[in-house]
C-alpha positions in Angstrom: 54.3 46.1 20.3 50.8 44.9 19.2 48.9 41.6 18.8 45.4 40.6 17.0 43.3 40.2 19.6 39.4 39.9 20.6 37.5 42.1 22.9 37.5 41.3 26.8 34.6 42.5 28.9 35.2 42.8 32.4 31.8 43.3 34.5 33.0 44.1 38.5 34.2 46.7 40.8 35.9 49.8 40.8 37.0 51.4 44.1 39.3 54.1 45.1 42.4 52.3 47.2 43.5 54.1 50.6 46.9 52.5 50.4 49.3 52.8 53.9 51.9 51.7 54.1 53.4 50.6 57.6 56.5 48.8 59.1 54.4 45.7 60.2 50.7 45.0 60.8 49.3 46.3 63.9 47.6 43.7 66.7 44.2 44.2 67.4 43.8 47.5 69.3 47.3 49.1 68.4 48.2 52.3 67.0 50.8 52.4 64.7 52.5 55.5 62.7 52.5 54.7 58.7 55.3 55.2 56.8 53.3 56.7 53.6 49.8 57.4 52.4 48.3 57.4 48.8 44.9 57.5 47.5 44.9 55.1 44.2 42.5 53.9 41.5 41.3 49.9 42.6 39.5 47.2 42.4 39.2 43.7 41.2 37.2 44.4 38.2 38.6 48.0 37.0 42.3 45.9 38.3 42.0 43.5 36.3 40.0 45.4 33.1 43.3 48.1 33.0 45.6 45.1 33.5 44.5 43.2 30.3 43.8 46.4 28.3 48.1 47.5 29.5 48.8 44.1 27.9 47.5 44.4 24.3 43.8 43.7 24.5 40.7 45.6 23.3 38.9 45.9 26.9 35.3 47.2 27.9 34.0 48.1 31.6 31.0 47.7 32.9 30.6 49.1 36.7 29.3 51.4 39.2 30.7 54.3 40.7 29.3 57.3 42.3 28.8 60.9 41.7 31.3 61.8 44.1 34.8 63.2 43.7 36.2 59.4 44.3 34.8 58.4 40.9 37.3 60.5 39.0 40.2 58.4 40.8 38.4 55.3 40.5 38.3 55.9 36.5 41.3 57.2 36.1 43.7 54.6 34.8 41.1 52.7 33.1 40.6 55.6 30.6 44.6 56.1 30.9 45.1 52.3 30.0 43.0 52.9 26.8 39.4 51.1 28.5 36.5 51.8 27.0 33.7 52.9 30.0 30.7 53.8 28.1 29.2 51.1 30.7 30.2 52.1 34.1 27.3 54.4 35.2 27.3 57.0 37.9 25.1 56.5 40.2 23.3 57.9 43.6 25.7 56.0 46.1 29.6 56.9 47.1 32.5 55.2 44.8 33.6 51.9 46.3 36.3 52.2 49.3 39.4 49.5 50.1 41.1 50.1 52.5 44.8 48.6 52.0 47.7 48.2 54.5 51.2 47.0 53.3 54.2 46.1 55.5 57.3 46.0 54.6 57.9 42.7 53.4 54.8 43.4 50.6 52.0 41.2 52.5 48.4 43.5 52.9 45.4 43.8 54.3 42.2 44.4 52.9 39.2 46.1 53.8 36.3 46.9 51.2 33.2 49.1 51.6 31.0 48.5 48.3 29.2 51.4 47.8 28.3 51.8 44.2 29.4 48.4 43.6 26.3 47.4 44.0 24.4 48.7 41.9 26.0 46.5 39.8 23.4 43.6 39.4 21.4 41.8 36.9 19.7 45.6 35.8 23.1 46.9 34.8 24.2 43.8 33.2 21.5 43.5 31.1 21.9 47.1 29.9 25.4 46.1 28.6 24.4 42.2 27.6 25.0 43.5 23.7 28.8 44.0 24.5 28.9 41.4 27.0 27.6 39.1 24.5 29.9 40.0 21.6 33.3 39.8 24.1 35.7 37.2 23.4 36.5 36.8 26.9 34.0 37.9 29.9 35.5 38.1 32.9 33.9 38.3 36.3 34.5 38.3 40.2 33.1 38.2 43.5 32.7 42.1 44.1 29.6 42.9 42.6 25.9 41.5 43.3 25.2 37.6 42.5 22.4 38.6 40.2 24.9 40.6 38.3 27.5 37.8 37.9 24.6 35.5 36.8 23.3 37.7 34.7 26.9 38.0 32.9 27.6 34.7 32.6 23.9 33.7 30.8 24.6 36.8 28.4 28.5 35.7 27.4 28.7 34.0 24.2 32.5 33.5 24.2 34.5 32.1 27.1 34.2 33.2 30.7 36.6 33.4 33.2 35.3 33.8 36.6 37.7 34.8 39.6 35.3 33.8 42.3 37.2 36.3 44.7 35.6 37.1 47.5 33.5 33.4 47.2 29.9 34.7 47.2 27.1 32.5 47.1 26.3 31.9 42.8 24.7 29.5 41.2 26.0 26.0 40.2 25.5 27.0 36.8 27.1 30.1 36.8 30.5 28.5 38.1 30.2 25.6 36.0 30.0 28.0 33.1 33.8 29.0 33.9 36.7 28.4 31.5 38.7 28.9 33.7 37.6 29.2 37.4 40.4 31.3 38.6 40.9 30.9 42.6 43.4 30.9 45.2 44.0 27.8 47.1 41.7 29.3 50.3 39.3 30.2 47.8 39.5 26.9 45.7 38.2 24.9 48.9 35.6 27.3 49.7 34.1 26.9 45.8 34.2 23.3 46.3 32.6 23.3 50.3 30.1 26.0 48.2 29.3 23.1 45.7 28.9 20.2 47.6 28.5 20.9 51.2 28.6 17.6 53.0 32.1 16.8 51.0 35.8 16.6 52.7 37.9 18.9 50.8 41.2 17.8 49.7 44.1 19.6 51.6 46.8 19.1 48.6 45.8 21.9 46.1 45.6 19.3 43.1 43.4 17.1 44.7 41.4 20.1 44.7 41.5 21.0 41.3 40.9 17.3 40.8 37.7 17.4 42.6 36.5 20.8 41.6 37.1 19.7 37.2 35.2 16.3 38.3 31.8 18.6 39.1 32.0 19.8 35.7 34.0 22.9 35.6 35.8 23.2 31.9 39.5 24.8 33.3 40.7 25.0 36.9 43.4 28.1 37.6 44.9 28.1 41.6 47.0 30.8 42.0 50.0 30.0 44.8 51.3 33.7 44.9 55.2 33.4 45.3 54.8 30.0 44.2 53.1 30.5 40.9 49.9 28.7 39.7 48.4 25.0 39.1 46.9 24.8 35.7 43.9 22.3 34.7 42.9 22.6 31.3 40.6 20.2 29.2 42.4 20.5 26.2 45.1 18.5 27.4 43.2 16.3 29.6 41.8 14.9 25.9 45.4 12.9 26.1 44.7 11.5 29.6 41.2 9.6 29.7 39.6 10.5 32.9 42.7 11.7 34.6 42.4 15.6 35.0 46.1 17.3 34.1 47.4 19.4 36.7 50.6 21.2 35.5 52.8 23.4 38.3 53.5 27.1 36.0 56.3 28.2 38.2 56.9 32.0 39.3 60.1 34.3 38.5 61.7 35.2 41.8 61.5 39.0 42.4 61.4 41.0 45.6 58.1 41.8 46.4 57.2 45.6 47.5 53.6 45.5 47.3 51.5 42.2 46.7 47.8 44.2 46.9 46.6 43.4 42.8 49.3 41.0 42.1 46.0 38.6 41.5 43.8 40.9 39.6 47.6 41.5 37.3 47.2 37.7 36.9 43.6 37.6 35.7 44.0 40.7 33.6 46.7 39.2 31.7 45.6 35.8 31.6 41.8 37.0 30.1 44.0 39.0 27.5 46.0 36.0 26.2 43.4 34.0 25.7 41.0 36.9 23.9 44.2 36.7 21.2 43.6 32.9 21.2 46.4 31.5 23.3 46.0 28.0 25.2 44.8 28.2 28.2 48.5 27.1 29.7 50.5 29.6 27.9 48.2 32.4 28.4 48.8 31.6 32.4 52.9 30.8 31.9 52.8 35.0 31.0 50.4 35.9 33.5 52.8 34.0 36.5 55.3 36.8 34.8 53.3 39.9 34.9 51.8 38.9 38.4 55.5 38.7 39.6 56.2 42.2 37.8 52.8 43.9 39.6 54.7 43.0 42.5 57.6 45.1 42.4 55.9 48.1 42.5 53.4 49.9 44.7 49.7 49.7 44.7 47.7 47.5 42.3 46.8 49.3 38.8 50.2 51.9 38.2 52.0 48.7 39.0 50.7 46.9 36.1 53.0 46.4 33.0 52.2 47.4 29.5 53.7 44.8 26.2 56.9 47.6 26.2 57.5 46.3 29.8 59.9 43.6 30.0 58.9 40.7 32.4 60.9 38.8 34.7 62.4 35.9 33.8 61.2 32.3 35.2 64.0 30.3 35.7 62.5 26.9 36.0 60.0 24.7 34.3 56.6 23.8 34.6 55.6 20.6 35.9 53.0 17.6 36.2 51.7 16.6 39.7 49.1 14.2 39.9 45.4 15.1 40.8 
């Protein structure tokens, strides 16, 4: 199954995942025996470039990795999935490292060392800015330099959609460029805190959406895990005067083995759909689904489903809350 579709650039990371797995988290100074070990390609921005190429769209890398043995992990599913990574260099510094622990009810922990990562500033970026500039969708994340996000976002032409995951300090402009800003609820308030300093930030999640579109921002995505995702999208807020639209995309219920990538599924999809010129809501109705599919399985990129892959069902609707 295939779809027309534009190209999606996704300038970020690419790690090699250390993935134990373990009965429960240990406390602080406790050894614990793991149940299973696994070295796995990861992250966020080789995540999310294999999760949107799985689901249909022409995708482009541009990263760091070393010239280490870790680098052929790290690349491996990206080249697998069909990305194209003329524009991840090698470079004089080790692969990027995350170190992941799962329990057994799916929640992780995360540890990341950066390592070639970053390298991947406003130098690197510029070195690409032909391809970044011709993408459909540019898609960026916390995980590599400021300068390099920056330098992304001034070269994009079409729309970017920046997961601001870690938050790192950017510039104003550089989040206000965002269409969508794709955050979770911790990270949504630490944007807005980011933004304007002195403000109280809302602790209902539309409120924050609310606040965050009325600084500028085009498209607000807060992802809620289990719970799915608030969508804020300008195209329907046309029909509401001043009143930004916040509409609850509800999540299939599945049983979760391993939630480590279930974001970077999210983003992946969600920058595909809208690279084949989807709206902004249903692009994010099929990337609740593939999310909740990600979930199922273990580790973040072999987890990720391709169009053959059938999705889980949501058995509810979406729904309005106020802002």
């Amino acid at each position: 199954m295939s779809r027309p579709t534009g190209t999606v650039v996704v300038v970020g990371s690419l790690n090699v995942d250390q993935v134990v797995t373990v009965d429960r988290h240990p406390a602080p100074g406790e050894t614990l025996v793991a149940t299973s070990f696994a070295l796995l390609p990861g992250g966020k921005g080789a995540n999310q470039a294999v999760a949107a190429a799985r689901r249909g769209a022409p995708t482009v890398m541009v990263g760091s990795v070393g010239r280490d043995g870790a680098a052929e992990v790290a690349t491996s599913l990206l080249s697998d999935s069909g990305v194209d990574v003329t524009h991840v260099r090698a470079v004089d510094v080790p692969t990027g490292l995350a170190t992941v622990t799962v329990d057994r009810t799916g929640e992780n922990t995360i540890v990341v060392v950066p390592g070639a990562n970053a390298s991947t500033g406003a130098e690197a970026v510029l070195a690409a800015s032909d391809t970044v500039a011709s993408a459909a969708v540019v898609v960026l994340q916390g995980e590599v330099p400021a300068d390099g996000i920056a330098a992304a976002a001034t070269a994009a032409t079409g729309r970017v959609l920046l997961n601001l995951a870690p938050v790192v300090p950017v510039g104003r402009q550089v989040v206000l460029a965002a269409d969508p800003l794709v955050v979770n609820e911790h990270e949504a308030a630490l944007v807005l805190a980011q933004l304007v300093p002195d403000t109280v930030v809302p602790s209902d999640e539309a409120a924050l959406i609310g606040a965050l579109r009325s600084l500028g921002i085009r498209s607000v995505i807060v992802t809620l895990g289990a719970r799915g995702a608030l969508v804020s999208d300008g195209e329907r807020d046309d029909a509401a005067g001043d009143r930004p639209v916040v509409v609850a995309v509800p999540s299939p219920r599945v049983t979760a083995v391993d939630s480590s990538g279930a974001g970077d599924a999210f983003v992946g999809a969600l920058a595909a759909g809208l690279a084949a010129g989807e709206p902004l809501l249903e692009a994010a109705r099929q990337a609740v689904r593939v999310g909740a599919f990600a979930v199922q399985g273990v580790g973040t990129q072999p987890s990720y489903p391709t169009l053959d892959d059938e999705l889980p069902r949501v058995e509810t609707e979406d729904a309005e809350v106020r802002a």
